[in-house]
N, C-alpha and C positions, 0 to 999 in steps of 0.2 A: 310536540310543541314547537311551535315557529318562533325563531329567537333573532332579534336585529343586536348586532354585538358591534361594537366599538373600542378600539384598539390606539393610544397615543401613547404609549408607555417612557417612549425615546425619540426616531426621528422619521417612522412611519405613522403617517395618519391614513387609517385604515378602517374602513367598514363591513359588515359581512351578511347576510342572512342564512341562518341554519336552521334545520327542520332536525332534531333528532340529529344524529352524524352526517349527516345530508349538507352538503353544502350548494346552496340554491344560487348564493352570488358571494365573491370575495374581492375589494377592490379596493386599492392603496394607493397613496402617494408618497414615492421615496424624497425626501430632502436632502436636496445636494449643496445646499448653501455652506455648509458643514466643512467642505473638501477643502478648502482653503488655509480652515484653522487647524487641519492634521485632527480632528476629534468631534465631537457633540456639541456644539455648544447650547449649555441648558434654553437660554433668553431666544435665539435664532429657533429653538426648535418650538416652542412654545407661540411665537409670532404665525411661523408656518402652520404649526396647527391651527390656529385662529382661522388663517385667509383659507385652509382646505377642508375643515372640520364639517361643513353644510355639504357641499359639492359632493364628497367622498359617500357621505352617506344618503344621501340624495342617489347617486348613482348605483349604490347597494340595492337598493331599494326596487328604481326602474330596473335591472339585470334581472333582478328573483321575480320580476312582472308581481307586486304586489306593493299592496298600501297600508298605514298604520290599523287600519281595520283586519288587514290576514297579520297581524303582526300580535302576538301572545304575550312578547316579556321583550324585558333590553334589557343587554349585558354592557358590561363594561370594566376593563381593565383600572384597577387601583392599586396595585403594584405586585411587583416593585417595579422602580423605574424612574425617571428623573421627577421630581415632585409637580415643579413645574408642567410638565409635559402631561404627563399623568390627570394637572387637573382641569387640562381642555374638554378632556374623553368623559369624565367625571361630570362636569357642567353640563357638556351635550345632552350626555342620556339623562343624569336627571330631568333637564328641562322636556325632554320626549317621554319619561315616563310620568308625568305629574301634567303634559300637558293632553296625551291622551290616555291616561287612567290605567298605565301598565304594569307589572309590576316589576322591579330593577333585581338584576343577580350579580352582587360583584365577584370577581374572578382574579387570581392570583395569573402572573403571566407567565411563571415557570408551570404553572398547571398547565396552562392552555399548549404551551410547547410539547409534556410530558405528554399529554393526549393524543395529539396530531397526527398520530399512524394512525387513528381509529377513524378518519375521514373517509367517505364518501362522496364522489360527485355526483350531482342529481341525475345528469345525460350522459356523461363521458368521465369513467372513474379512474383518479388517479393512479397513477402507474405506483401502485406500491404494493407488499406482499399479502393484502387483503383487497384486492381488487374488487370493485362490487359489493364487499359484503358488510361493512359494518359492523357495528359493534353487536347488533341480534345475530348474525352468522358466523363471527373469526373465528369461534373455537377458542378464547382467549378464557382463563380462569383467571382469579384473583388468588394469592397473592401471586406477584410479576415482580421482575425490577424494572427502570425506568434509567434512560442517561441523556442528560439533557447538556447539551453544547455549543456555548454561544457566544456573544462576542463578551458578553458579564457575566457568564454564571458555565462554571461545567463541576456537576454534579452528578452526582448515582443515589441514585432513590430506591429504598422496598416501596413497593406500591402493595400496602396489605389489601385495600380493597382502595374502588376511586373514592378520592376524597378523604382517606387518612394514608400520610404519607410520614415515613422516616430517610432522613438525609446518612446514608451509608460512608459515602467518600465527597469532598468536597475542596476546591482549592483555597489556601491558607493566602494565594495572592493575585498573581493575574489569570484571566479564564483563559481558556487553550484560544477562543475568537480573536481575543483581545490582542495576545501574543502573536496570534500571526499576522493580526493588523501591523503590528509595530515591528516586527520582524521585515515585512513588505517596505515597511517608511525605510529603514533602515538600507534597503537594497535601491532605495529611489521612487519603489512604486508612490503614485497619489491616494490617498484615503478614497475609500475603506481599501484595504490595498490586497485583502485576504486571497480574492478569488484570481488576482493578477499572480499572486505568489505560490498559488495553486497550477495555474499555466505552467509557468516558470519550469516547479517542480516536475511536473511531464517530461519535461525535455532534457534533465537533468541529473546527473550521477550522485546518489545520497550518501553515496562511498567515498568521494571525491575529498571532502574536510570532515574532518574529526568532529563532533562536538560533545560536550558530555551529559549523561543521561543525568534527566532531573529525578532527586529522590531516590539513587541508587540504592538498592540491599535495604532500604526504607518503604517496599511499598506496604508493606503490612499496615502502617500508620493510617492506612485510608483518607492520604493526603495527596492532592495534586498541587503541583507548584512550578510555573513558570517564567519565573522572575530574573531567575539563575540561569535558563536558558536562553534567555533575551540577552541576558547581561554579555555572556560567553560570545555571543553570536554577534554582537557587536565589537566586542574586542578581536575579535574574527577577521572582522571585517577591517576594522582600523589596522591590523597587523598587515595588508596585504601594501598598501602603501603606493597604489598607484589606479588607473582608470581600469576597474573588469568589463572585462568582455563580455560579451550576451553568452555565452557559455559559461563563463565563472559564475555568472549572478544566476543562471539556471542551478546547474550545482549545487549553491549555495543554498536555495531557496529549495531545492530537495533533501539535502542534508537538514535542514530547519525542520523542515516539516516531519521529515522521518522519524528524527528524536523526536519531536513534539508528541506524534501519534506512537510511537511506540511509549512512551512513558504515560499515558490516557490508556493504553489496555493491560500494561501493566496494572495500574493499579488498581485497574477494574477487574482485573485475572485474582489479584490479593486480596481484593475486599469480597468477589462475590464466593469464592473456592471453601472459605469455613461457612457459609452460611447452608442450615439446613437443606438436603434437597427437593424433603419431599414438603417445605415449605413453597417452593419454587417452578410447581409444577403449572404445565400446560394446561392440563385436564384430568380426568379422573384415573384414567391408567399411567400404571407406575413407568412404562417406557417413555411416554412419552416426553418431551424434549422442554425445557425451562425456557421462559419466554424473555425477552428484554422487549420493551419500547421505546423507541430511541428518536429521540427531537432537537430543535435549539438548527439556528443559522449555519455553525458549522460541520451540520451533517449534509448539506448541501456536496463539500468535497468529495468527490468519488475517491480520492483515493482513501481518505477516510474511513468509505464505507468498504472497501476492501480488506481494510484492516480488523473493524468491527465482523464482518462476515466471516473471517479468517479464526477469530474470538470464538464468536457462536459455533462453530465445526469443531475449538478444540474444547470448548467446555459443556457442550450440547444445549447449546442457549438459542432457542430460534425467536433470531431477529427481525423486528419488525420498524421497519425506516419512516420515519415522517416523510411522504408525498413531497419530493422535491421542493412544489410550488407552496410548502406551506413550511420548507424552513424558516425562512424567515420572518421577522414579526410580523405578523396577519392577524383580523380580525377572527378570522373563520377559525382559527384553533379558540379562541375564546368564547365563540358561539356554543363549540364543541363538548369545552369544559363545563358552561355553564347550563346545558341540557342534559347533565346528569344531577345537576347542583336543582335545579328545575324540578325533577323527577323526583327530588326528595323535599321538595318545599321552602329551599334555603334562600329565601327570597330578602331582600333589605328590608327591616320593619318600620326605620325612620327616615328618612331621605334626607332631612338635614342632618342627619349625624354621620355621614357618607364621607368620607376624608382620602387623601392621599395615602398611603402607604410606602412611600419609597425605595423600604427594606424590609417587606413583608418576607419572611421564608415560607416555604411551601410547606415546612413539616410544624407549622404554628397555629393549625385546627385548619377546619374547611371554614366556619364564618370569620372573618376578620375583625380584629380588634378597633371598631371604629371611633374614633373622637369626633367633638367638634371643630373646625376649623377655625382656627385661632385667628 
């Protein structure tokens, strides 16, 4: 099934066309009006989608060389996500599926993240550790787990099969994205400051300042928390008491990251180690290695994924990365999500009962709890 998906959740307005795991075209526009106010701002993000919302998906369209005639279903993000933002994407597709007679699948957008290893490119496939193959060839069995990391959400999911989902470990306050955004402000970088802070880290001694580990001798709780280590990390910084040098602020910005990432496999090392193994397997023989899928903006980080890689070798967890280019929020992982959702019929039955969801969780059914819009 040929799927046009649509994606405004935050401060990407994004379009995408997918065929099955196939991704035929995926094309966005980042909003940079944002950098100024150090954050999202809801009303600026919801403007920008307006003026990009036709254009973006207009050029989804021409990319996959096809028209609402090769076009089978529209997908579309309904949360979670800023509500506002959420209901540009909402309007879109409704008005395209009611104006040529399609039928609408909405889509959770921690789904569409958790999916995102499962991508194929239609000509030239994404460098990730199922190259080519798709979800008919990975060799992937259900149940898996799933860790999704982002600038709002970092989670660990059972993925019992697609489409029911249990939330394992989750953070009680800022998401590990989120944290490194605001850990970057802190050093001077300008919003979103993550992947500056990531540079940084490259060049820098993680040894160099103390900081202390979040959730110490706690990770059994299946709790991540970041709050504590922002906090530290600023009183860190306020104690130095004078102008850092491009080496201290490197340092700094390695030592952040380090605890950051070593307290994320922590307590994914705590939470996934009691869980059944033969719950957790690859495929049908007993050797074979327990799968993770692993999505969300901040698996972008390479050193990140060194870390995660380093996980999987000591708990025999063969990892599987979201496609660089579809860390980030993208239509194409929605498209993704929603051609399994497809596959089982799970289509919207009313179109006006289609609503925002803000704070939908992922482990609260596959159809969403929809209302009227008030």
């Amino acid at each position: 099934m040929r799927i046009l998906a649509i994606e405004t959740s935050c401060d990407e307005t994004a379009a995408a066309v997918v065929e099955d795991t196939t991704i035929l075209s995926s094309v966005k526009f980042t909003q940079t009006s944002h950098a100024e106010f150090g954050g999202v701002v809801p009303s600026l993000a919801k403007r920008d989608h307006e003026a990009r919302i036709d254009e973006i998906v207009n050029s989804a369209m021409l990319k996959a060389q096809c028209s609402m005639l090769n076009i089978d279903a529209i997908a579309v993000t309904v949360g979670p996500g800023l509500a506002i933002a959420l209901e540009v994407g909402i309007k879109k597709a409704k008005e395209l599926a009611n104006r040529h007679n399609k039928p609408l699948i909405a889509v959770n957008h921690i789904e569409g993240h958790l999916l995102s290893p499962l991508a194929t490119l239609d000509t030239s496939p994404y460098p990730s550790p199922i190259i080519g193959e798709g979800i008919k060839g990975r060799g992937i069995n259900f149940p898996a787990m799933g860790l999704v990391v982002s600038g709002g959400h970092t989670e660990l999911i059972l993925i019992e099969e697609i489409g029911k989902y249990k939330i394992i470990a989750e953070t009680i306050d800022d998401a590990l994205g989120e944290a490194l955004d605001k850990a970057a402000r802190i050093l001077g970088f300008p919003y979103p400051g993550g992947a500056l802070l990531e540079k940084a880290a490259a060049l820098g001694n993680p040894k160099k300042y103390l900081l202390p580990l979040p959730m110490a001798g706690k990770e059994d709780q299946n709790q991540f928390s970041y709050s504590g280590l922002k906090s530290a990390f600023g009183r860190l910084i306020s104690a130095q008491k004078k102008v850092l040098s491009t080496q201290e602020i490197n340092d700094l910005a390695a030592a952040f990251q380090n605890r950051a990432f070593e307290h994320l496999t922590r307590v994914v090392t705590k939470s996934i180690t009691p869980l059944p193994p033969l719950n957790l397997r690859g495929g049908g023989e007993s050797n074979e290695p327990r799968v993770i899928l692993v999505g969300g903006g901040v698996i972008a980080n390479q050193e990140l994924r060194r870390h995660l890689n380093k996980l999987g070798e000591e708990l025999n967890l063969k990892v599987y990365f979201a496609p660089t280019e579809l860390t980030g929020d993208n239509a194409a992982m929605i498209g993704i999500a929603a051609s399994f959702k497809a596959e089982k019929k799970q289509f919207v039955k009313d179109f006006d009962n289609i609503d925002r969801l803000p704070r939908w969780r992922i482990d609260q059914g596959i159809t969403p709890p929809f209302r009227h819009p008030s």
